[in-house]
Phi, psi and omega in degrees: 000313164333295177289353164300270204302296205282009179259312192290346155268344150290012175270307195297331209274318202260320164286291194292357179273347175266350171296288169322302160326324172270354207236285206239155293152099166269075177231153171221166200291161176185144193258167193261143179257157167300321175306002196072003162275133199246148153278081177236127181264129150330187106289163185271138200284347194035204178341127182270178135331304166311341176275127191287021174247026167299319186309331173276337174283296161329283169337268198306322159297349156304319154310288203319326185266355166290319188308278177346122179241324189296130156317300171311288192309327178287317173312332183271329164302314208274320169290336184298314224263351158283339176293294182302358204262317174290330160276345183273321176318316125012276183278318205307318186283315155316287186304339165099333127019058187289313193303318221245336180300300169317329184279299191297355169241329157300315166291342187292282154327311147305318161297308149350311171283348190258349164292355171282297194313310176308311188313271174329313182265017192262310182329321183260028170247339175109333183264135202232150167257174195294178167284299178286007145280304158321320186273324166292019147250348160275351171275304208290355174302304178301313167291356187272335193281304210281333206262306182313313177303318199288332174272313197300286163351301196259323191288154180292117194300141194136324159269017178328316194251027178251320172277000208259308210280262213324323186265002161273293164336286182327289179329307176279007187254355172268337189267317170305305179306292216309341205258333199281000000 
């Protein structure tokens, strides 16, 4: 009977947020402004880090990106959850949280970088990803540079060299779109 209850709750816990994750897509349309500013909405971030159930969550996009075989859906994935690192970097920093705001826009940057390498490899496969994906990854590229500005800006001194490692990583995931 245990085992019953506990396979039918990792199924609910676990399945069904990857089921939704494969069926919709949380994104909205967004225009490029003349100013360099872009309108790109985050996704809403659910659990920050500062919460002691983060770790399940983590667990679980960690499911999600082992499942995942498709390249384009792993590129989409990899932008929904850098877009959320970036919205949590976001409230963490709002909350006065610097340490854990810098760590969540790095990692946020790293994932960004790793849609290049999937790029490179769906290519030498014959398969190119679309145009409206590539144009949501150059807004949210832009919009990640603005979260950045916003941090060079707010942040307390001392971290100079943590934000020098986040706008180098931009930079390089901007040198990558240009290659696409």
């Amino acid at each position: 009977m245990i085992n019953k209850v506990t396979v039918s709750f990792l199924a609910i816990f676990f399945l069904i947020p990857a089921f939704f994750y494969i069926i919709h897509f949380s994104y909205s349309e967004s225009i490029v402004l003349s100013d360099k500013k872009v309108i790109y909405e985050l996704p809403y971030v659910g659990i920050l880090p500062d919460n002691p159930l983060y770790f399940i969550k983590q667990i679980r996009d960690k499911i999600i990106e082992l499942i995942i075989r498709d390249y384009q859906k792993k590129a989409d994935f990899y932008l929904l959850s850098s877009d959320k690192q970036a919205g949590i970097a976001i409230q963490l920093n709002k909350k006065g949280k610097t340490k854990l705001a810098l760590q969540s826009l790095s990692q946020s940057e790293l994932l960004s970088l790793k849609i290049y390498s999937l790029y490179v490899n769906s290519k030498k496969q014959g398969v190119t990803f679309n145009e409206s994906f590539i144009y949501r990854l150059k807004l949210s590229n832009v919009k990640h540079r603005q979260v950045i500005e916003i941090f060079i800006k707010e942040l307390p001194q001392g971290n100079e060299n943590e934000i020098n490692k986040i706008v180098d990583l931009n930079e390089k995931m901007k040198k990558n779109l240009e290659k696409m």
